[in-house]
N, C-alpha and C positions, 0 to 999 in steps of 0.2 A: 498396461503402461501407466508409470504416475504421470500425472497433469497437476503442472504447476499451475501460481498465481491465480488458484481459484478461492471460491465462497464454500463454507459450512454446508451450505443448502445443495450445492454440487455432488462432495465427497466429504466423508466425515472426518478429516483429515484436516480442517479448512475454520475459523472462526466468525461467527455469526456477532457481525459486532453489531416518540412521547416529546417529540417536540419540546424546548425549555425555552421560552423570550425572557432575556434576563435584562435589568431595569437600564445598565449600561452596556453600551455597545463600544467595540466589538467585545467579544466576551468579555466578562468582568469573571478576576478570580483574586479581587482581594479580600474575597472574605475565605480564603482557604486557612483549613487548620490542619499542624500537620499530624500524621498519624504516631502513635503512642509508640517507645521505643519496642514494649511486647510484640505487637502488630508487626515490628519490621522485625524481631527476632526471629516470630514466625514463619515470615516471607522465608527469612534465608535458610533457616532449617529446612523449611520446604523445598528449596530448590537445589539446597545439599544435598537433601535426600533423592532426588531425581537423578544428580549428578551420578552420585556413587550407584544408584542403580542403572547406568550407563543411558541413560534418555533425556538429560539434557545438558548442554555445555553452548553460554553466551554470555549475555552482558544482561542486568535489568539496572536499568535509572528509574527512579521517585521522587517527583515534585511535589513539592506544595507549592502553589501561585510560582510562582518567579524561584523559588527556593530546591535547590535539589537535596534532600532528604535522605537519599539510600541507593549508593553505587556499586555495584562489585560485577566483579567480572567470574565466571564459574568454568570448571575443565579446559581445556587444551583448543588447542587456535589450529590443532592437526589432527585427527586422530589414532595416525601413525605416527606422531612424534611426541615429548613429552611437553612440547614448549607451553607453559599455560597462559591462557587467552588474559588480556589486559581489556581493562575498560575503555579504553581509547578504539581499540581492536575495529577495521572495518567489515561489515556482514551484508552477504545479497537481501537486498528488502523485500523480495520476492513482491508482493501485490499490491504493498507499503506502499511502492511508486506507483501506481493508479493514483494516489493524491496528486504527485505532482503533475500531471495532465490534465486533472483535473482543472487544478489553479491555474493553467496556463489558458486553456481552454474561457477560465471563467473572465482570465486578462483581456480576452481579447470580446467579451461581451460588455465588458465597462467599458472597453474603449469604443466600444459601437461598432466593430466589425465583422457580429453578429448575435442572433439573440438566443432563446432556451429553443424555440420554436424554428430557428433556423432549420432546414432542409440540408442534406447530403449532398443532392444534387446543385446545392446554391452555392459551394464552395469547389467541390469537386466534379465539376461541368462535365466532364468525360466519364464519369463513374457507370461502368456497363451495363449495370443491372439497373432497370430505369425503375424498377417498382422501390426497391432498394435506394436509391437516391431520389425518388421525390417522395416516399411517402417516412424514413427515417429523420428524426428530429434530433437534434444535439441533446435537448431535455431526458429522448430516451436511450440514446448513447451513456452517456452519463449515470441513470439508474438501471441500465441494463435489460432494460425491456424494450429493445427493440429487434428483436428477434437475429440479433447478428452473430451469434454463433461464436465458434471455437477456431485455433488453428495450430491443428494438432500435426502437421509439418514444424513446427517451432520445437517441438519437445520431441524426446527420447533418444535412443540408441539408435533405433533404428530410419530416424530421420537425419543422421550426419550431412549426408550428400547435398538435405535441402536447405538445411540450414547454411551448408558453404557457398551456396550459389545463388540466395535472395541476401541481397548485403544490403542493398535499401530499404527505407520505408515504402518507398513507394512497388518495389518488388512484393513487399509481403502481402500490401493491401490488392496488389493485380490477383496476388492468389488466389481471392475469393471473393475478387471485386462483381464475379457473372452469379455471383451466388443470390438468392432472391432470402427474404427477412424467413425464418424457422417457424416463427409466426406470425399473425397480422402485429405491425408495431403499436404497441401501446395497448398491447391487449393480456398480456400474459409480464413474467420477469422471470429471467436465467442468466448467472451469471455466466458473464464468459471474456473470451478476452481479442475475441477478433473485431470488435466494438470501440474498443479503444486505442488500436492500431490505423483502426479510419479517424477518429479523432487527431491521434498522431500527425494523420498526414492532411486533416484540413488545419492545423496550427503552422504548417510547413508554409501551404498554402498562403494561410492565411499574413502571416508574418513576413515572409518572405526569409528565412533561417532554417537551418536541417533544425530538427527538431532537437539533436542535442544543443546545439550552440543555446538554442532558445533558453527550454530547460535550464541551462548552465550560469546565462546571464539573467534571467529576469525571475525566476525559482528561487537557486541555490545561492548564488553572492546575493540577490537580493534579500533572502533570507538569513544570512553571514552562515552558511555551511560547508566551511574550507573542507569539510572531510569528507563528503559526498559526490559523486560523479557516476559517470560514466565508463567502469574499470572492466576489459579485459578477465575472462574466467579464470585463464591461466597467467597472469599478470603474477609476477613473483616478489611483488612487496613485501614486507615482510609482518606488516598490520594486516592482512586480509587475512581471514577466518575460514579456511577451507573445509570444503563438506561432499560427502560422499554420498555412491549409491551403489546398489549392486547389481551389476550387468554379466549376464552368465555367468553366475557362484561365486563373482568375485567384488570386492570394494574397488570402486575406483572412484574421482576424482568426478565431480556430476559435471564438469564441462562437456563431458560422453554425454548427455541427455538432456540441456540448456542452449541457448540462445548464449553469445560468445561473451554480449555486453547486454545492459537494458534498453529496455523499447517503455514504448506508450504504455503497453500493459502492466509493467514493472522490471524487474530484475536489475533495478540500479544499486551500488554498492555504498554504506554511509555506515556512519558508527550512531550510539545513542545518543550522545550530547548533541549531534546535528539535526537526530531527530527531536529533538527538546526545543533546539534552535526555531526547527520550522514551527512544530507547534505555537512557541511564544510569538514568531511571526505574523502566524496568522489573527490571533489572540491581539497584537496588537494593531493590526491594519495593514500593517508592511506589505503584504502581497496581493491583498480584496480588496474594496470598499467596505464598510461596518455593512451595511444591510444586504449588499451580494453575499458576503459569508454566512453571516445569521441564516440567509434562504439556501445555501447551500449545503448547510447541516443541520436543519429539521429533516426531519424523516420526509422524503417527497412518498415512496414507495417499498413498503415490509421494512429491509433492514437498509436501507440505500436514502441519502440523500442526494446532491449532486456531486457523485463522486467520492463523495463520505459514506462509509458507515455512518449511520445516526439514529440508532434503534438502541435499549434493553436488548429485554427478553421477552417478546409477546407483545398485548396489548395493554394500557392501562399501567406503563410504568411508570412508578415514583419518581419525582422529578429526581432526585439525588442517584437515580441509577441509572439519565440516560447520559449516551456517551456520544463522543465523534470521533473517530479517526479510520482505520483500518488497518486489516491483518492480513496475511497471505502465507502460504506456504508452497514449495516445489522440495525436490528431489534434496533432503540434506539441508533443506531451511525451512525455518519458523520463524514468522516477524510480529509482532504486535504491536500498535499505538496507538494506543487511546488516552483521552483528554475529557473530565468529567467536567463540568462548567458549574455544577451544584456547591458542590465540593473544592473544587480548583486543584484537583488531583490530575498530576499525569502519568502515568504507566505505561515504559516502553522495555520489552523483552525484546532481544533480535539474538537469535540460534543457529548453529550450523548443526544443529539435528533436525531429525523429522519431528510433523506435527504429531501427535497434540501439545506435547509437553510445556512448549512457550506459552501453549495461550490458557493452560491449568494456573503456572505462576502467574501468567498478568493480570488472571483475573478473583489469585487468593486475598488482595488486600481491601479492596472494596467495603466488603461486607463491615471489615473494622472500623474505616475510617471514620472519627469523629465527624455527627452531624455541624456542620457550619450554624 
């Protein structure tokens, strides 16, 4: 069975996205320059040549600082019809959305109604597994090392039945609320996504809002993302990006093997330009404080900040190639977003194919871009 909305380090299917203090805060990216018109010739031949070999059809935007640089939208928005996909087009962000719980998560620690070191058990008082809520931390929710595991009732074919009948948050998190941490917390890191469904539901908690509402008001309008939400798999818009999978020899429609709308863990619907939106959001203060964000996208642990990606590749990398953001993929999607801070480069692919192909384009242009 594929398992969505996971890490590189999971299944190889998945993008592994050196700490950088830049002199102004929140990020500074006016000294971005943009890349050379060759560099983006290359990008698109690239990803034409993916196209036509049938592995990838989406959308990729490139920024320089504030500046979008290079738009196009590649293959079909169906891949039983011929309609071709537009850059506006909206697409599942599969594990993309882990950012936004992230920052809502991070909202509710500048407002002081809890800290990195907060306890499980100090928001969710009833939480049954009692080693599990006193000894799991928000710090290690957030980089994934708190040994909270998977929840593989949410995914496949063969879990329809359980996905129709956990319709709360709070349903999902009872499912493996008796479950004890995979490891001692804070001792090991695996990503997974049953971690950030209890996060989900200490911001419920915490806020007193279902977690969408939250999300929706203090996230997305706060960050101007009119084209982002919370949409229905089979929602028949006619902007959504439909993506398939194959269940007994046949292509179908990956609502068969998904979660209906997004959770905590991700699977929310948005087009590029929203995801540029949030980025410049963050980038300008709108949704952190300067110095919450700054510590929320160095590297805390391998490739995880709080909630970010904020790793290279290994140890010891050039400040110009470390990055923030996050990538995810499931059943018929591939999302990337990344935001270089050296450079003031942003790079956001989102695909209704399988991984790897989005996160080959997102991460051919790099290499070219003019040093700042």
């Amino acid at each position: 069975m594929r398992k969505p909305l996971k890490h590189p380090s999971t299944t190889p299917r998945l993008l592994r996205l050196a700490p950088l203090l830049l002199a102004v805060l929140p990020w500074s990216v006016a000294a971005a320059q943009a890349p050379s018109a060759e560099a983006l010739a290359q990008l698109d031949g690239f990803a034409l040549g993916l196209q036509a070999a049938g592995q990838f059809s989406g959308t990729v935007l490139i920024a320089s600082g504030d500046d979008v640089v290079f738009e196009k939208a590649y293959g079909t928005r169906d891949e039983q019809q011929e309609t071709p996909l537009q850059v506006n087009d909206r697409f599942n962000l599969a594990s993309a959305g882990k950012m936004f719980t992230s920052v809502a998560i991070l909202q509710q620690i500048a407002a002081g109604r809890l800290s990195l070191d907060s306890k499980v058990g100090e928001v969710l008082k009833d939480y049954p597994n009692r080693q599990f809520a006193n000894e799991v931390s928000v710090r290690q929710l957030l980089t994934h090392s708190a040994g909270a595991g998977d929840i593989d009732e949410l995914f496949g074919a063969e879990h329809s039945a359980d996905r129709a009948r956990l319709r709360s948050l709070e349903d999902m998190v009872a499912l493996h609320a008796g479950r004890a941490p995979e490891f001692a917390p804070g001792s090991a890191q695996k990503y997974g996504n049953f971690g950030y469904l209890v996060l989900g539901r200490m911001l419920e908690v915490l806020s007193g809002q279902d977690f969408e509402s939250y999300i929706r008001q203090h996230v997305l309008q706060a960050a101007g993302m009119q084209h982002t939400g919370f949409v229905a798999c089979d929602d028949p818009a006619a902007d959504l990006a439909r993506a398939y999978v194959e269940v007994d020899g046949k292509r179908v429609r990956n609502c068969a093997t998904q979660p209906s709308r997004g959770l905590p863990a991700g699977g929310e619907v948005g087009n590029a330009r929203d995801m540029f939106r949030f980025v410049q959001a963050l980038n300008a203060g709108k949704l952190l404080p300067a110095a919450l964000f700054e510590q929320a996208t160095q590297t805390q642990r391998e490739f995880m900040g709080l909630g970010f990606f904020a790793t290279g590749y290994g140890k010891d990398v050039p400040a110009r190639d470390f990055r923030w953001g996050h990538g995810g993929s499931t059943d018929g999607v591939c999302t990337d977003v990344r935001h270089y801070p050296a450079t003031g480069e942003t790079v956001i692919v989102l695909s209704n194919k399988d991984a790897p192909a989005c996160f080959a384009v997102s991460g051919l242009l790099h290499a070219q871009w003019k040093q700042p």
